[in-house]
C-alpha positions in Angstrom: 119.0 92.7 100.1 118.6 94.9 97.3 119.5 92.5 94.6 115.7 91.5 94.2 114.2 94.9 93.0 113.7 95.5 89.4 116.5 98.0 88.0 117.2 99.0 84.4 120.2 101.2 83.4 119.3 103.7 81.5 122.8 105.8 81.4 126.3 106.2 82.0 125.6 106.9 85.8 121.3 106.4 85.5 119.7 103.9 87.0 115.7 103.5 87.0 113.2 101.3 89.2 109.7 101.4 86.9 106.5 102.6 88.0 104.5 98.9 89.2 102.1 98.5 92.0 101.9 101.3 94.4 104.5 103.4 93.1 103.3 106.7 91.9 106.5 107.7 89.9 109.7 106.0 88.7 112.4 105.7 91.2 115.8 106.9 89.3 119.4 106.1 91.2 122.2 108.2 89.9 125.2 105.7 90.6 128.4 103.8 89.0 128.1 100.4 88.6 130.7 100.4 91.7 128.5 102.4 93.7 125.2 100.4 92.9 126.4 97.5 94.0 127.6 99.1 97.3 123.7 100.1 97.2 122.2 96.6 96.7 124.4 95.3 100.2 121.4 96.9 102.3 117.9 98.5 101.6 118.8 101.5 100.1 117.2 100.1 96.6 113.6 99.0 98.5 113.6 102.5 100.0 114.1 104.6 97.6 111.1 102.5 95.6 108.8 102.9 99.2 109.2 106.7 98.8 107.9 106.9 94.8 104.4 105.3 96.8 103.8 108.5 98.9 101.2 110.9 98.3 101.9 113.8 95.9 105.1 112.9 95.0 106.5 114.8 91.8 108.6 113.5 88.9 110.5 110.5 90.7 111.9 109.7 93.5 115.8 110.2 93.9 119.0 108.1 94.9 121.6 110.1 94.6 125.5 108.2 94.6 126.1 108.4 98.0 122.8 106.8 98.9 122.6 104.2 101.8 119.7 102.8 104.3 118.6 105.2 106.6 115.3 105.8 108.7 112.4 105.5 106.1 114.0 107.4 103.2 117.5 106.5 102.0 120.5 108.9 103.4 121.2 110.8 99.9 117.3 110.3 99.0 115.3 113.5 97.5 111.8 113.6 96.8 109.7 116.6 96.2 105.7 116.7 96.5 103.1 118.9 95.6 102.4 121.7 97.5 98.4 121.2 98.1 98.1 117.5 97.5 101.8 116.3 99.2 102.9 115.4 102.3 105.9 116.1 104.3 107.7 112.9 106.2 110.3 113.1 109.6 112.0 110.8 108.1 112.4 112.1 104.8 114.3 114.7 106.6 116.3 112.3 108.9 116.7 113.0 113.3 119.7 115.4 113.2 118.0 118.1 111.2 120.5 120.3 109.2 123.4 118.3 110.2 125.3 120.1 107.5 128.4 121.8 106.4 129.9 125.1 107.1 133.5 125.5 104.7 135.8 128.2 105.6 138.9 129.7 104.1 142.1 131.5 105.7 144.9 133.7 104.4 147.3 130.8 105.5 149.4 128.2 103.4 150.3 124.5 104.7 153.7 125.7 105.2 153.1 128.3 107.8 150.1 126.3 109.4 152.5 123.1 110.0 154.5 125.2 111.9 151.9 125.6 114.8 149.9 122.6 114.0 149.5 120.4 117.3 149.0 123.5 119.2 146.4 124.7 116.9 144.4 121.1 117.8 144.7 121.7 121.1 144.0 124.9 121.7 140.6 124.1 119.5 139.9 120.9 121.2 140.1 123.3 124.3 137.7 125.9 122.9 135.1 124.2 121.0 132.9 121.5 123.0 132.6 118.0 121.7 132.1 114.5 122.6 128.2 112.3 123.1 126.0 114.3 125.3 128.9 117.2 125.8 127.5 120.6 126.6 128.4 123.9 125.2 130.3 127.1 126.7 127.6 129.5 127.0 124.6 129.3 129.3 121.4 130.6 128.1 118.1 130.8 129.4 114.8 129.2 127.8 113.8 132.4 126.1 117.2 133.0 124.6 117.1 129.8 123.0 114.1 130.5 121.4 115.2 133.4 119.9 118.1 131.4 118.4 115.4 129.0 117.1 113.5 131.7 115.4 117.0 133.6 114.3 119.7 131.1 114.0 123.1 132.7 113.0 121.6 136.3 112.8 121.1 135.7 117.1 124.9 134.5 117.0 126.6 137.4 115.3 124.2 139.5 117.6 125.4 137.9 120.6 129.1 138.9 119.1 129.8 135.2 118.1 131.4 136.2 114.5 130.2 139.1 112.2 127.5 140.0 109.4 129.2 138.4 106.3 129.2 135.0 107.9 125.6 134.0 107.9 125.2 136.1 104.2 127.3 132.9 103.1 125.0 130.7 104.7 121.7 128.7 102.9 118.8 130.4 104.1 120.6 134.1 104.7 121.3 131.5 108.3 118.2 131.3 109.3 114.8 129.5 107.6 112.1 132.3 108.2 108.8 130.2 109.0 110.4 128.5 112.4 108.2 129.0 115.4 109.7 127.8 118.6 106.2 127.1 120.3 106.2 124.3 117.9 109.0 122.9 119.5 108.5 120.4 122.5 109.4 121.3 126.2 111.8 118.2 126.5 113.3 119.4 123.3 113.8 122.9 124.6 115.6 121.0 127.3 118.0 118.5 125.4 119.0 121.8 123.5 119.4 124.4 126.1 123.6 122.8 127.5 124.2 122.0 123.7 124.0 125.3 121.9 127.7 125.6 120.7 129.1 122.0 120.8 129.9 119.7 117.8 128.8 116.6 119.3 129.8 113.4 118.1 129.4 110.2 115.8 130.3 111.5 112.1 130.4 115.3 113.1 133.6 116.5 112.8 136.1 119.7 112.7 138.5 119.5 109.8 141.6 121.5 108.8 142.1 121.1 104.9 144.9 122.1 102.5 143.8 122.9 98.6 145.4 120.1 97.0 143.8 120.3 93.5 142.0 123.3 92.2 139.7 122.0 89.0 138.1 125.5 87.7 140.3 128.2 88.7 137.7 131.3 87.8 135.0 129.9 89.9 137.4 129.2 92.7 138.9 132.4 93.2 134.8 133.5 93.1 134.6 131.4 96.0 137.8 132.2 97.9 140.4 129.6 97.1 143.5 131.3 95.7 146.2 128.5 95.6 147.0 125.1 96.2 148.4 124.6 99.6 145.9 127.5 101.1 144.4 126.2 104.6 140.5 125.8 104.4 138.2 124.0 107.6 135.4 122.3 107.7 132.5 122.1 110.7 130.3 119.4 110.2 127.8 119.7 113.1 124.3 120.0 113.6 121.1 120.5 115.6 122.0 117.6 118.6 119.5 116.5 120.8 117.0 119.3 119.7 116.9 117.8 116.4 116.6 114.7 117.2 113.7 115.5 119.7 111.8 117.3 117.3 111.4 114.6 114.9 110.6 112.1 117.6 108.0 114.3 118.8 106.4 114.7 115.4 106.5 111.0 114.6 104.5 109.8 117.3 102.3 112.7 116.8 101.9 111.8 113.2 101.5 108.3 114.4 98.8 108.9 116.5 96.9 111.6 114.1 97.1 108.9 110.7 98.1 105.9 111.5 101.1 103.5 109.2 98.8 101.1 108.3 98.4 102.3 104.8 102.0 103.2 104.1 104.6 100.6 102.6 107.0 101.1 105.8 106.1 102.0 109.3 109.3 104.7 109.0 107.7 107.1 106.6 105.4 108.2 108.7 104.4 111.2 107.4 101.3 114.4 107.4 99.6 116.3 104.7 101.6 119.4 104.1 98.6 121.4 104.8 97.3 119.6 107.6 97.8 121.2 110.8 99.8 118.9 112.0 102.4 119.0 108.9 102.6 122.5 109.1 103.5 122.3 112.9 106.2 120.0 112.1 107.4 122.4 109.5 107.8 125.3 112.1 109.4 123.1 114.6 111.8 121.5 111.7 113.2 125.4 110.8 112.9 126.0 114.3 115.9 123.1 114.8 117.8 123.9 111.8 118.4 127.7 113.2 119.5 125.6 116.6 122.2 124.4 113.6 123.0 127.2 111.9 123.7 129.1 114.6 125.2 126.2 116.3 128.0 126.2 113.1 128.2 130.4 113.8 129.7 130.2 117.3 131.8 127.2 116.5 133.3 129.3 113.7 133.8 132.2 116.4 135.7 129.8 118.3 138.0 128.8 115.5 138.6 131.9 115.2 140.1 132.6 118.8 141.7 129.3 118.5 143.9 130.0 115.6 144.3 134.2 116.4 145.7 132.7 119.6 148.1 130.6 118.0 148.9 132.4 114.5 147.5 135.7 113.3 145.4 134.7 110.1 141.8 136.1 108.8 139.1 133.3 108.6 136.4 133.9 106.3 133.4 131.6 105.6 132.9 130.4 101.9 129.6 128.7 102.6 127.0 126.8 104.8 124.4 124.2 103.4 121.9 122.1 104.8 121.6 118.9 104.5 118.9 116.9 106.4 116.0 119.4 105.5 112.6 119.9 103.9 112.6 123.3 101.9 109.3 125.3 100.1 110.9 125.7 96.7 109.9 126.0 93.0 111.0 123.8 90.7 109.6 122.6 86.9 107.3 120.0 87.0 106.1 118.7 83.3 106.8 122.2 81.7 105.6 124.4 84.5 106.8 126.5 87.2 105.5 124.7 90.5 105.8 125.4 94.1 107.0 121.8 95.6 108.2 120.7 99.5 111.7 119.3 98.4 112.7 116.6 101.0 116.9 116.5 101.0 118.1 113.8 103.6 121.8 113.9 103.6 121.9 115.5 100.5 123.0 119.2 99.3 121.1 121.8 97.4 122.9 122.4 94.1 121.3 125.7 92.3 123.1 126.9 89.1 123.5 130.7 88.3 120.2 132.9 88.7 118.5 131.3 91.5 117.5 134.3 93.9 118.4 131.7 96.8 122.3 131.9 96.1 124.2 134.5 98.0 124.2 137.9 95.9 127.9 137.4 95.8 128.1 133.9 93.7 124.3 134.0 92.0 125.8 134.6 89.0 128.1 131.6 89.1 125.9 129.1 91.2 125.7 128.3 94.4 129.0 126.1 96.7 128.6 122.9 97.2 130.0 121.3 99.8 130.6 117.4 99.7 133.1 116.5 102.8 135.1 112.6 102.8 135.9 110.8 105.9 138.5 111.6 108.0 141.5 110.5 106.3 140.4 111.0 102.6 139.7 114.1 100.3 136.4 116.3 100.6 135.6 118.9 97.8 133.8 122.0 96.6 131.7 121.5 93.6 129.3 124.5 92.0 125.7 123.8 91.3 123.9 123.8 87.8 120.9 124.3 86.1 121.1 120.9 85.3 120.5 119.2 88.8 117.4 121.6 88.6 116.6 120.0 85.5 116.8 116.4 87.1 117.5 116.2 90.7 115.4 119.3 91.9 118.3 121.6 92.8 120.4 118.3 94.5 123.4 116.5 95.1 125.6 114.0 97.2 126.1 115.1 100.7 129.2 113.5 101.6 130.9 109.8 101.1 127.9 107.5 102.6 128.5 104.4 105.2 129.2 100.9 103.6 129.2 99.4 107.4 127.8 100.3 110.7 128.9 101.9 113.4 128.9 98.3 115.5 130.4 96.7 112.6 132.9 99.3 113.1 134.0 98.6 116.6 134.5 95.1 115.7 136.7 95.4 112.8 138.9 98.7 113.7 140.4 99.7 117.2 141.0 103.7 118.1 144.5 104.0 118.6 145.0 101.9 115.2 143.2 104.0 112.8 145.2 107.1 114.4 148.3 105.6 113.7 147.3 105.0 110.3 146.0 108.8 109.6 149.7 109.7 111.2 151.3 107.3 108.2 149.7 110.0 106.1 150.7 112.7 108.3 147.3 113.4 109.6 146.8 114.7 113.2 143.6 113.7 115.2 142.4 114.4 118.3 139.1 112.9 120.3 137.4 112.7 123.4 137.2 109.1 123.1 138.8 105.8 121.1 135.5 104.4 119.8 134.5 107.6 118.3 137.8 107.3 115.9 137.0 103.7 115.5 133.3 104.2 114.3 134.2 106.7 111.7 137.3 105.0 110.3 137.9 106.0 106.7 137.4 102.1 105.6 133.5 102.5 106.8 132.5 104.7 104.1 132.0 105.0 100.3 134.9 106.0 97.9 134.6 109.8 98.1 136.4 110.1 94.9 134.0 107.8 93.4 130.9 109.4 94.6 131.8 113.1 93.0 133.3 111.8 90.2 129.8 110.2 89.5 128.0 113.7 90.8 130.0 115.5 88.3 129.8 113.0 85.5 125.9 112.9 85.6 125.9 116.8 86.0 124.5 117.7 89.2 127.5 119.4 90.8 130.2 120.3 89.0 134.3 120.3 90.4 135.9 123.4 91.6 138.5 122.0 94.7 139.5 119.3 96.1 141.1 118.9 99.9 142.9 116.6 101.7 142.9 116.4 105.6 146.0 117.7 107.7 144.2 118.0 111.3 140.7 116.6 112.6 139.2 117.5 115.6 136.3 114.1 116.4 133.8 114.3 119.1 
């Protein structure tokens, strides 16, 4: 599929796709040769080019090494465009906006957790909602949930889910300040109004992690992790049918107002940033990523409970990032300072040290990246540089990427096999359902290892931690 497209190496882990035709800039994947060819099995390659044709784009457009096919822009594509003369695209931003990553640390090792671990599960499977269409614990009414679209984790902690230093750690202080929940739709206000609080399902997932490899020991006691063996989760959730519902609103919308006619795929449907209509979509996309972000904050309240019921132990977060997101930042652009919409979909921010976006308490060091496996392999912390500023706008991989799809899933792997498998390595699961496990069976992803390994090599996120899986908690 992608073998047909014009690609030149041009480094160890650079590939580039040269300016003909339509394309407006270069198209530059950052991949292995491993990798790439995983890349060239679909259309990652042809979409990635499709994105260097749209309007205002800046510098190149970006494959990063978890790249794979996704709704008009690749999942791990990043493009950035000119503030006056851009545009801004749904699907450059992807349906589940800021599905994302929220790590946490505890004052627990793997030998004390072990001790309590299936009742841990449990009692967290109990607490936390999860499964397809599965609704949350609290009841709210329609103008509480649009305070939590205009707060995000700031309503949360207010609401006594969790306290003050957990949305400091979080991208966005928690909450992105231009959402406007008037942009958001009536039927999304509905889809979102049972899900507030619930993880949901497909690849979102609850994870309890032991250190098992600590790369850059001043950097990760910045961050929190002390030793190897010390229990760390991850909640990997995000805005649920709000999200989704926002950028199905905004396509047809978009549809209507300009037409496809003139772009190279139907999917990138997209609206000047300063149109009225692009800066509606804007509002209503913060609008669902505070629907994430404090989505992520009650979950963590939850935890919480869960485990103080079980085993006393203080739970503190490290960090939350975004990942499917458009963000108003500046960035250089041929030697000057410019103010740029940077599209991230499935893909992390990665600042180095000074950016006044990082958290007070790491800006000196850079900002926590987050880059989570599949259930069953490793996940890690990176830190970001001044170099993925330099080349990648601030970005990174966002996690191990599909190689096959969820149908192809179900036919190749059954439930109750794949959890038998993760017990071989003496990893606990629990689920509301068999196909869930099935669909997101380690073998359907990208080699983790591989992808960071390439991340790090090429200099856009550099290694701190690494994890490995002891219990997972699937929707």
């Amino acid at each position: 599929m992608g073998n047909n497209i014009e690609i030149k190496r041009t480094g160890e882990y650079e590939w580039r796709i040269p300016r003909i035709g339509n394309m407006k800039v270069d198209a530059i994947i950052y991949a292995s040769e491993k990798l790439i060819k995983d890349m060239q099995k679909d259309i990652t390659l042809q979409q990635i080019k499709n994105v260097a044709m749209l309007s205002g784009i800046q510098k190149y457009a970006i494959a990063l090494p978890d790249a794979h096919q996704g709704y008009g822009f690749p999942i791990g594509g990043v493009a950035a465009f000119d503030i006056n003369e851009g545009i801004i695209s749904p699907g450059g931003v992807g349906y589940d906006i800021n599905c994302s990553v929220r790590l946490l640390k505890t004052d627990i090792s793997i030998k004390e957790f072990l001790k309590y671990r299936h009742k841990i599960l449990e009692t967290i499977f109990r607490n936390v909602p999860s499964g397809v269409g599965r609704g949350g614990r609290t009841r709210i009414t329609k103008d509480e949930l649009k305070d939590v679209l205009e707060k995000g984790a700031k309503w949360a902690v207010d609401q006594g889910y969790g306290k003050e230093g957990d949305w400091k750690k979080t991208e966005e202080n928690g909450c992105m300040g231009d959402a406007k929940a008037d942009e958001v739709s009536e039927k999304a206000i509905q889809r979102g109004l049972p899900q507030l609080g619930s993880l949901g399902a497909g690849n979102h997932f609850l994870e309890i992690q032991q250190v098992d490899k600590i790369y850059n020991e001043k950097i990760a006691r910045a961050f929190g992790i002390s030793y190897e063996g010390q229990i760390t989760i991850m909640v990997h959730c995000g805005s649920r049918g709000l999200g989704h519902q926002v950028a199905s609103d905004y396509i047809r919308l978009m549809e209507k107002e300009y037409g496809f006619k003139h772009l190279p795929d139907r999917e990138l449907i997209n609206a000047p940033i300063q149109s009225k209509l692009g800066e509606r979509y804007y509002r209503a996309m913060c609008a669902a990523a505070n629907f994430a972000f404090a989505n992520k904050q009650m979950i963590t309240h939850w935890l919480r409970e869960s485990f103080n019921g079980v085993i006393s132990c203080k739970i503190d977060v490290i960090y939350d990032v975004c990942h499917n997101i458009a963000k108003i930042e500046k960035h250089e652009v041929d030697g000057e300072l410019k103010k740029v919409c940077v599209h991230r979909k499935g893909a992390t921010r990665s600042f180095g040290p000074g950016r006044e976006e990082i958290p007070e308490m790491y800006r000196e060091i850079g900002q926590p990246v987050i880059i989570p496996g599949s259930m069953g392999t490793a996940s890690y912390l990176l830190v970001g540089t001044k170099k993925a500023e330099q080349i990648s706008f601030g970005s990174t991989a966002h996690g191990a990427g599909r190689v096959k799809s969820r149908a192809a899933a179900l036919r190749e792997f059954r439930g109750n096999e794949v959890r038998s498998e993760l017990a071989k390595k003496d990893i606990e699961i629990i689920s509301t359902s068999w196909k869930s496990i099935a669909e997101e069976a380690p073998q359907v992803y990208k080699d983790i290892d591989e992808v960071v390994r390439v991340s790090h090599g090429v200099g856009i996120g550099n290694l701190v931690a690494r994890f490995i899986p002891v219990s997972v908690m699937k929707g």
